[in-house]
C-alpha angles and dihedrals in degrees: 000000000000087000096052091049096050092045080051092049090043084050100053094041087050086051100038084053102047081045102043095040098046100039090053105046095039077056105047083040098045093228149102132255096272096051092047091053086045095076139052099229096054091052085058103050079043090062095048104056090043080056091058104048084044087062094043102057084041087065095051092044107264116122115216119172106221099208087055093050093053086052083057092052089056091043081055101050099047082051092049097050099039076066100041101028082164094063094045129069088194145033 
């Protein structure tokens, strides 16, 4: 049962994280996922912000790896503009 609570935790903080960091910054940026991963400035805010929530859910326990949830942001964003190619200037 422990098992099961703690892949639930990692779960919702990976989510919260690709959520929370994207959403944001698409917002603050005014632009969509494509355009933020298109320059320089916006990865790093992006990192930044990964590195805090990483801290973060060390704190509470939950152990999320932040170079592994950058590769999820980039999973997520071939996967975003393969279904909405007119939103995205790359793949």
């Amino acid at each position: 049962m422990l098992v099961i609570v703690k892949m639930f935790l990692f779960s919702i903080w990976r989510k919260a994280c690709v959520n929370g960091t994207m959403n944001a910054t698409c917002a603050i940026l005014d632009a969509n996922i494509g355009e933020v991963f298109d320059t320089t400035t916006a990865e790093a805010i992006v990192e930044q912000i990964i590195h805090e929530f990483v801290e973060v859910a060390h704190h509470e326990g939950v152990k999320i790896d932040a170079a592994e949830m950058k590769k999820t942001m980039f999973i997520q964003l071939q996967i975003k503009c393969v279904h909405t190619i007119h939103q995205c200037t790359k793949i």
